[in-house]
C-alpha positions, 0 to 999 in steps of 0.5 A, a space after each residue: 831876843 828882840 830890843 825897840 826903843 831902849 826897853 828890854 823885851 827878854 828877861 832871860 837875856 837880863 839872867 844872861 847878861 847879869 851871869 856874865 856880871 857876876 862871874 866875869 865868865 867869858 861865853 860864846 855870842 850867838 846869833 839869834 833873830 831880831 823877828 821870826 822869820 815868815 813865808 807868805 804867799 799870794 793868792 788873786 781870786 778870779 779866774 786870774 788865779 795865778 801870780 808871780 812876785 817880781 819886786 819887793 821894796 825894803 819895806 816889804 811892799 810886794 809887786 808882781 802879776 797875776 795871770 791865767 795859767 790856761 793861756 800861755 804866757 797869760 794871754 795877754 791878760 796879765 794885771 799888775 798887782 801890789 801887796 802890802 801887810 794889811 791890805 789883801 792883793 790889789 789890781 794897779 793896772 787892768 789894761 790889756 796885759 801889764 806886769 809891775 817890775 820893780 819898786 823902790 826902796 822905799 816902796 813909793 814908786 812902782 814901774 812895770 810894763 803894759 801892751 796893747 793888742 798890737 804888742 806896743 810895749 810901753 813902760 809905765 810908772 805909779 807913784 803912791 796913790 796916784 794914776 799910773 803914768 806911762 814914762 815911754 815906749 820899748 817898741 813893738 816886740 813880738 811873743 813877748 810874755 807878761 806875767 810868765 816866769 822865766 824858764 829854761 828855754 828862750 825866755 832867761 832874761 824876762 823882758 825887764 825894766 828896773 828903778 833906782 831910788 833916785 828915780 832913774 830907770 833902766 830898759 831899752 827901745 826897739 824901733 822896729 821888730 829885727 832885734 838888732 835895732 834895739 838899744 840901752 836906754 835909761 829914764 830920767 826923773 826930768 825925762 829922756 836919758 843917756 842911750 847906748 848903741 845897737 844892739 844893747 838892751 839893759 836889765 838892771 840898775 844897781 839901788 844908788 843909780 850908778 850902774 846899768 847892766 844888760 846885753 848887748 854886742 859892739 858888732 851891730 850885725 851881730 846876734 851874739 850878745 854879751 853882758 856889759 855894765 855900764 857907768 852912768 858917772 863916767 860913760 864907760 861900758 865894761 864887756 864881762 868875760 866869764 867863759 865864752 860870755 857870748 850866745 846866740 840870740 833867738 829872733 824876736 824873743 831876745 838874748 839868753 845871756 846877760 847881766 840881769 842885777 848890779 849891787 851899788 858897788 859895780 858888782 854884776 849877776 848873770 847869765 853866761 855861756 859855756 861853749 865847752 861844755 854846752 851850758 848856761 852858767 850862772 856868775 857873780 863878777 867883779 872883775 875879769 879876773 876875780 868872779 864866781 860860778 854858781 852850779 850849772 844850770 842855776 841862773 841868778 836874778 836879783 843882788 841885795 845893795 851891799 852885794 851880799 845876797 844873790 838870788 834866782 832859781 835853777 833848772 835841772 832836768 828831771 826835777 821842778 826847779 827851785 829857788 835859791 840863795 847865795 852868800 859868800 859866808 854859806 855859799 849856795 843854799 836851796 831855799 826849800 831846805 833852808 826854810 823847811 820849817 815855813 813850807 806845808 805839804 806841796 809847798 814849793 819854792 820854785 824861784 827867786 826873782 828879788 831880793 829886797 835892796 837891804 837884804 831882808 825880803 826874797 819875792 818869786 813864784 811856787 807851787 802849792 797843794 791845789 796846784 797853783 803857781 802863787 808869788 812869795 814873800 820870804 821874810 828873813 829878819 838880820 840876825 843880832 848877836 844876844 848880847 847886843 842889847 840895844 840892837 846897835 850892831 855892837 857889843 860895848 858898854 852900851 849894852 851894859 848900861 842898858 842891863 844895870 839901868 834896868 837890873 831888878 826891874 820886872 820884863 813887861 
């Protein structure tokens, strides 16, 4: 049942609600949704015929790339591209490989990363229609893949950049190809922000602007890196200890352990170690003593604003992977299964790099029948209770009104 500007759109919510009237019966509320859900896929025709969705903005407007599967990790010729529901997918960035990141909430501003032949990896930043501008340079960082999905091997953490709806921007600077020079940095709207000490490198900032996430070390000879969440309002860096927390860092490639996405209440995803067993462990965190594990070998990527929604993708041996969704009510979900109903034969929904800010998008890359790897965009509308007749999030007297203003009229 769906309601818009105080006009009722179902007369059979009318016969309910008018039964509950007559007979003062008490009846179950269940949920039903606002709009039916929806899958879309992004198809980029040319020889780039491969795309992989990295940001949604709570509007639905969707960023990502495009690339050849023939060359690894595109080629060095990934394009940034940019959907929104009208318009069919369009190219924001030709130069010699670039990928689009992140999106605010609003869906205004776009950053993404671009490189030159020479692997000088540069931010860059586009707001609405006009030209793209390049906010400042990460460094030049060797075997660096644009446009490729994460995968199971060194690259857990993509090389990243993230926007808050203020403005500020998340990342890190290399100076020099040894990893360890690296270091957190975050963009103002007004220009250069607040660093942090070598070897960090951030990945995330939480939708308010409060929170940075990463990786990082407080040992600058160390290659044993650990998530951390940093508070912008206060200078304080917290380390997250979930198991071991720490691993080993590949050469030039970047750390597989870290926290990738922060909720606007300090609420951290990512990835840790588990020395014991020999794993990479997925978590959700909120504290040292109060955290959650999520399945073995499922590594989450994107946390809605209110933390209620956590998305990402797992690899198990002897099976594609596959994308998923977890919330504290229903636990940890496999989006195929979850929405069965959306997919065709040879669809697949191979993982989740984003979760829209306000809960209702999922964006990320699958598979279909030709054998394609497409971004995705999986809208998944809030439910509302039936007898919330104006939609307001509460069953009141509201709702009555609403039903006897109206009652003996005919539904349009």
């Amino acid at each position: 049942m769906m309601m818009q500007y105080g006009n009722i759109r179902n007369c059979k919510s009318l016969r309910k609600v008018s039964a509950i009237l007559v007979s003062v019966a008490v009846m179950s509320i269940t949920p039903s949704t606002a709009d039916s859900q929806t899958l879309h896929w992004f198809r980029f025709t040319g020889w780039q015929d491969h795309t992989i969705a990295y940001g949604v903005s709570d509007t639905g407007i969707v960023v990502g790339c495009s690339y050849a599967m023939s060359n690894s990790c595109g080629g060095g010729y990934a394009q940034s591209i940019k959907w929104e529901p009208g318009p069919p997918v369009r190219v924001i960035d030709s130069s010699y490989s670039s990928a689009a990141y992140d999106i605010t909430s609003d869906g205004n501003t776009i950053i993404g990363v671009r490189k030159s032949p020479y692997e000088n990896i540069r931010v860059y930043s586009k707001q609405g229609d006009a030209p793209i501008t390049d906010l400042f340079a990460i460094g030049f960082v060797p075997s660096s893949c644009l446009g490729h999905p994460p995968d199971a091997g060194n690259r857990l953490l993509p090389l990243s950049c993230a926007i808050a709806d203020d403005g500020k921007v998340a990342s890190y600077k290399q100076p020099s190809l040894t990893s360890n020079t690296a270091y957190a940095y975050v963009h103002l709207p007004t220009g250069p922000g607040p660093t942090l000490s070598p070897p960090t490198r951030a990945f995330g900032i939480s939708p308010n602007g409060r929170w940075v996430v990463g990786a990082g070390s407080t040992n600058p000879n160390a290659i044993n890196y650990r998530p951390f969440r940093w508070d912008l309002q206060t200078g304080q860096v917290d380390w997250i200890q979930v198991l071991d927390a720490g691993d080993w860092m590949f050469p030039g490639s970047g750390p597989r352990v870290g926290a990738v996405a922060v909720s606007d209440d300090g609420v951290v995803v990512g990835i840790t170690y588990d020395s014991q067993r020999q794993k990479y462990v997925g978590f959700i965190w909120r504290s040292d003593d109060d955290y959650t594990l999520l399945p073995d070998n499922a590594f989450p990527f994107s946390i809605s604003r209110d933390g209620s929604m956590v998305v990402g993708v797992v690899y198990e041996n002897n099976r594609p992977p596959y994308a998923f969704v977890w919330t504290p009510q229903r636990g940890f979900r496999d989006l195929n299964q979850l929405y069965s109903d959306l997919l065709r034969p040879g669809d697949r929904l191979l993982g989740a790099t984003r979760v829209s800010r306000n809960g209702r998008y999922i964006v990320g890359w699958g598979t279909r029948s030709d054998g394609r790897q497409y971004g995705f965009r999986l809208d998944i509308p809030p439910h509302r209770c039936a007898a919330d007749i104006n939609a307001d999030g509460n069953v009141d007297d509201s709702d009555l009104l609403e039903v006897l203003s109206q009652f003996g009229s005919r539904c349009p």
